[in-house]
N, C-alpha and C positions, 0 to 999 in steps of 0.2 A: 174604776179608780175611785179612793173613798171621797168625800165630799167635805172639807174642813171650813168652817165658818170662826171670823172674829168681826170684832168692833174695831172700826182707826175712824180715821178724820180726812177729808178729801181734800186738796189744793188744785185749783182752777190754773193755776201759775199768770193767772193774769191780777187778781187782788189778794192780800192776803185773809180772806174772809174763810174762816175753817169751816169744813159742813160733813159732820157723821154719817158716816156711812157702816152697812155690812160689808162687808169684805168675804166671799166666798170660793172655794180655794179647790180645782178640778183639773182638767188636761189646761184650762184657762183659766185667767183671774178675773170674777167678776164682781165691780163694785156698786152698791144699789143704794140708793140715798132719795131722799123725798124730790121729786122731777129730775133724780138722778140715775142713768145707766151707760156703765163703761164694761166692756168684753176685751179684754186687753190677752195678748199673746203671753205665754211664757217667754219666746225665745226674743219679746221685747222690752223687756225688764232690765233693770240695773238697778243697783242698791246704793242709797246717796248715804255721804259719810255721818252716822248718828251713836249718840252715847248708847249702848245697852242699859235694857233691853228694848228701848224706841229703833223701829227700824223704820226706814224710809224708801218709798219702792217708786223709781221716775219710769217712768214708759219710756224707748229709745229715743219713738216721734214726739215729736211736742212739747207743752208746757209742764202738763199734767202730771201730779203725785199723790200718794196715799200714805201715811203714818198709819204704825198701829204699834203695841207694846206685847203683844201673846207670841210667848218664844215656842212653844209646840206649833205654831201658825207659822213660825218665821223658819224651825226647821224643815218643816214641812216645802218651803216654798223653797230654800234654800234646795232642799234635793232633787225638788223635780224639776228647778231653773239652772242648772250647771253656768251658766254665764251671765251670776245674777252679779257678781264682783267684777268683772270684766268692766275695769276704769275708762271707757273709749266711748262716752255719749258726747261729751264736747269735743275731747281731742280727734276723735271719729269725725266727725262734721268737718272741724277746721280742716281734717286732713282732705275730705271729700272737697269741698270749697276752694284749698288751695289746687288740688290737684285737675278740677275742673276749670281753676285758671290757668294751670300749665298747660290744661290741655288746647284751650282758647289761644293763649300766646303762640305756641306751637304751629298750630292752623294759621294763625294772621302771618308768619314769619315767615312760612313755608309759601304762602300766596303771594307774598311781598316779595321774597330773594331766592326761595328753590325753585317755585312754578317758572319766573324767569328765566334762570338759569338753567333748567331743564329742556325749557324749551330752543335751547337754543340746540341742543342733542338731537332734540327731537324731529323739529321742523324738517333739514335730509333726509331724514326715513319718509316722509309722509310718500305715498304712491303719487304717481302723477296724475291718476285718475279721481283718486281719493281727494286731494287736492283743488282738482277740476270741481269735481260737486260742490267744495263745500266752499271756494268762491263764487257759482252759480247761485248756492244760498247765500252766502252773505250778502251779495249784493242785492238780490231781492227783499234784504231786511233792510239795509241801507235805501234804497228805493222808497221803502213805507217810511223808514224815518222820516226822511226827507217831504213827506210829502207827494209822494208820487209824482217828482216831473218829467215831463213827456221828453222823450227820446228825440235827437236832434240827428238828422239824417237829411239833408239837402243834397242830393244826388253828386253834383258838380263840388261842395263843400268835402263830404263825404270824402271823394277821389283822392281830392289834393289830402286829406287825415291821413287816410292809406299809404300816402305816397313820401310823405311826411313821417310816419310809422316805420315804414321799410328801410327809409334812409339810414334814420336814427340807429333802428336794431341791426342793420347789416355788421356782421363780424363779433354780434355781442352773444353770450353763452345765459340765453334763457332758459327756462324751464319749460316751456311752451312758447308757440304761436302770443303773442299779445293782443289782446281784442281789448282797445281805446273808444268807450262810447261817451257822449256827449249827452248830458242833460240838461236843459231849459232851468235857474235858478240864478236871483238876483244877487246871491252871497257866491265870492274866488271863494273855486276849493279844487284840489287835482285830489286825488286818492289812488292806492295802490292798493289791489285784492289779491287775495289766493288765488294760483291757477292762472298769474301774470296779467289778471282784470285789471284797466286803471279807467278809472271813471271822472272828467271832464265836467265840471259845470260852465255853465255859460258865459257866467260874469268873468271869469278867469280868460275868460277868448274875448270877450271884448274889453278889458284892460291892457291886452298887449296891443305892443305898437309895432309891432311886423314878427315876421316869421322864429327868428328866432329866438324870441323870447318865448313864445310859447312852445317851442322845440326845446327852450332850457325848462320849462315846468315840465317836459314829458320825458324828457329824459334823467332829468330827478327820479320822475315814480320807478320810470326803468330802470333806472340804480336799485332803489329799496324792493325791485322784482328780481333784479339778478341777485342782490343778499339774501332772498329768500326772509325779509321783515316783516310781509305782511302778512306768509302765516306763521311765524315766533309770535306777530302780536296776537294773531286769533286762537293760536294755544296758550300763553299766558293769558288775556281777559277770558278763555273761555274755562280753565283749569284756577284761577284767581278765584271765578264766582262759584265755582262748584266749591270751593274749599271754603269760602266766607261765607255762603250756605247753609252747608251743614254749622258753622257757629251760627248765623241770625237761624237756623233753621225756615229758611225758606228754599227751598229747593226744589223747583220746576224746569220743566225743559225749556219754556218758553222764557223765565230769566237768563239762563244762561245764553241763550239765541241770542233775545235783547242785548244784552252786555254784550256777546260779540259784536253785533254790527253798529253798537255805540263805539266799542275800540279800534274796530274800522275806520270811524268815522275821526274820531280823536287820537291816533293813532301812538301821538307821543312818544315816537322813536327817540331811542339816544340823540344825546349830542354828537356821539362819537357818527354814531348809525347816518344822522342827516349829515354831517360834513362830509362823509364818507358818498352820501349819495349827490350832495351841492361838488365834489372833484370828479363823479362822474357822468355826470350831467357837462360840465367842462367839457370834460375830453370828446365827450360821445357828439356834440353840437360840433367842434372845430375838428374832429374827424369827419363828419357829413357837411362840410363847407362852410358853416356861421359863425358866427360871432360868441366863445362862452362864455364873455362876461354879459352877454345880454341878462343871462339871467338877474342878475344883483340889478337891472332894473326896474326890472317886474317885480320884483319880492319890495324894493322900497317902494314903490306906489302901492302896493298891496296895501304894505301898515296904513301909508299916511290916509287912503283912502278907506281901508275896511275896517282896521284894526280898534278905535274907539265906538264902533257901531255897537250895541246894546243885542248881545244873542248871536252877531256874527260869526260869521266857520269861516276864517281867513285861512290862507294858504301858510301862514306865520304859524298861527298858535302852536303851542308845543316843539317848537323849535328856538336854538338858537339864536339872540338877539340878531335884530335884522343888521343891523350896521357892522354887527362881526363876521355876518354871513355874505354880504354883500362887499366886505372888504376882502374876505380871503377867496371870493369866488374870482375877482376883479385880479388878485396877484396870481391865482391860480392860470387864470389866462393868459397872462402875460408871458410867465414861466411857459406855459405853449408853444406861444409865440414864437419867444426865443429860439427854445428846442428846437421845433417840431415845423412849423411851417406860419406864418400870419393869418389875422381871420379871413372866410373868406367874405365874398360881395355878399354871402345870404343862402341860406337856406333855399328859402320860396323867391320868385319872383312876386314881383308889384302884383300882378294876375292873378296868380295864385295865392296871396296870402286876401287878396283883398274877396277873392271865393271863400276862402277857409273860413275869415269872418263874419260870410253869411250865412253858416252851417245851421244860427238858431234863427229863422225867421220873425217875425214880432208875433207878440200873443197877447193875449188879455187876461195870462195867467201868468207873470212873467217868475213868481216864486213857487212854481212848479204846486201849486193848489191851496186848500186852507189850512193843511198841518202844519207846524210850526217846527222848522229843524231845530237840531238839537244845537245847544250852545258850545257842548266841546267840537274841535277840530282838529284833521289832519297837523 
């Protein structure tokens, strides 16, 4: 290809300070000037609007431009750049810019109101084994959040959990067996996991003042285990972070794990979802002989007790204000009552509940070690 050289003038596009250059003209355009050298593409060229015979040559990227006035130079360049007049370096951009915003919007929207919404498709398909794993992991990530507290298993404690468990689930349509474990931690918190895992902290068993109140916190989780909420939440936080991800561009396996078993932990069901689960908790206690509005007394002593603590994982957070919770659980009972038969004398006996609440013996680590749990909650 022949080799066409002129004279122009360079622009920095940062000052307007002009600086002479050679202009040399091949498969590429190259400009040479005193501590000056650009190798510029043909198929990066555009031609900015100038009187003839001054042409004006901007590169696609960047600030950067060359003037020159030699029109055998400019036809020249003109034939071997076919898309030197192609008007599309700024509107080109803007479009790229907007459309990298739609694209962003899009993703946040889809994480916000489709992931959700999908997951609600979703969640019934999952296998039951499928399921099973990936509550076995979650809780083991919950575990570490938390600080690793030690598992509460007092043999005689223990029994009466079981027996307390069975009561409650007799005649309900879970997805599995229920496995109720108890860990050592100074913050109420009940939790419900994939695979019908519900996970008990300590402080939560010794705030209640007999049997059925802590039968109304366990059968709560068994509600949001029979709706099948707690794995909707761990495919929306886990499908949320993948998709917000890819926009922050951080995408690891180990994020998206974390975020799950943060959304475990903060679980933030509906309103609809927790009321849904506070009428089943109702029914399922004064079906197994207790009292359902025990519940609405455990959840007020919750707030008044946990709920302004600094970092606390209260049984509340993320739910429904307590006083509306605790009032419609109180009519929901009654409405029982009426129906259905009155409360009864109690779940547990005196014996039995005053076992149950030695299930965490005393320890010298009573916030389950030195990690610091997280601030969101159940």
């Amino acid at each position: 290809m022949e080799a066409l050289s002129t004279t122009g003038t360079f622009f920095d596009g940062l000052s307007a300070r002009p600086r002479p250059v050679t202009l040399r003209l091949t498969f590429r355009l190259e400009i040479l000037g005193e501590g000056l050298r650009r190798d510029w593409s043909l198929l990066d060229l555009r031609a900015a609007d100038t009187a003839p015979p001054l042409l004006r040559i901007l590169q696609a990227e960047g600030p950067e431009s060359v003037e020159f006035a030699d029109v055998a130079f400019a036809d020249a360049l003109k034939a071997r750049c076919p898309d030197l007049y192609r008007a599309e370096r700024q509107g080109g951009l803007t479009r790229l810019v907007l459309w990298s915003v739609a694209a962003g919007v899009s993703v946040v929207l889809a994480a916000l109101y489709g992931v959700p919404a999908a997951s609600g498709v979703i969640a019934p398909l999952v296998p039951q084994a499928a399921e099973a794993q990936l509550g076995r992991s979650v809780e083991t990530q919950i575990v570490d959040l938390l600080g690793d507290p030690p598992a509460c298993n007092e043999a005689p404690a223990r029994a009466v959990l079981d027996r307390l468990t069975a009561r409650l689930t007799e005649g309900m349509t879970l997805p599995a067996i229920p496995q109720v474990s108890v860990r050592r931690h100074a913050l109420a918190n009940a939790m419900a996991l994939p695979g019908a895992r519900v996970i008990l902290l300590s402080d939560i068993v010794a705030k209640a003042r007999n049997g059925d109140e802590l039968a109304g916190i366990l059968a709560h989780e068994f509600g949001h285990v029979v709706a099948r909420d707690p794995i909707r939440a761990v495919i929306t936080a886990g499908g949320t972070s993948f998709l917000l991800s890819l926009v922050l561009g951080d995408l690891t396996g180990s994020t998206v794990l974390v975020t799950i078993g943060q959304a475990a932990i903060s679980a933030g069901y509906s309103r609809d979802a927790e009321r849904a689960a506070d009428a089943f908790a109702v029914a399922a206690v004064q079906r197994a002989g207790g009292d359902g509005a025990a519940l609405a007394g455990i959840l007020e002593r919750i707030t008044e007790a946990e709920d302004e603590k600094p970092g606390a994982i209260s049984f509340l957070r993320s739910h429904p204000f307590t006083a509306e919770r605790a009032a419609r659980i109180r009519a929901l009972a009654r409405d029982r009552q009426v129906e259905h038969k009155p409360a009864g004398a109690g779940i547990l006996s005196e014996a039995e509940w005053q076992s149950l609440r030695s299930i965490c013996p005393e320890s010298k680590k009573p916030d389950g070690g030195k990690k610091t749990a997280p601030s969101e909650t159940l």
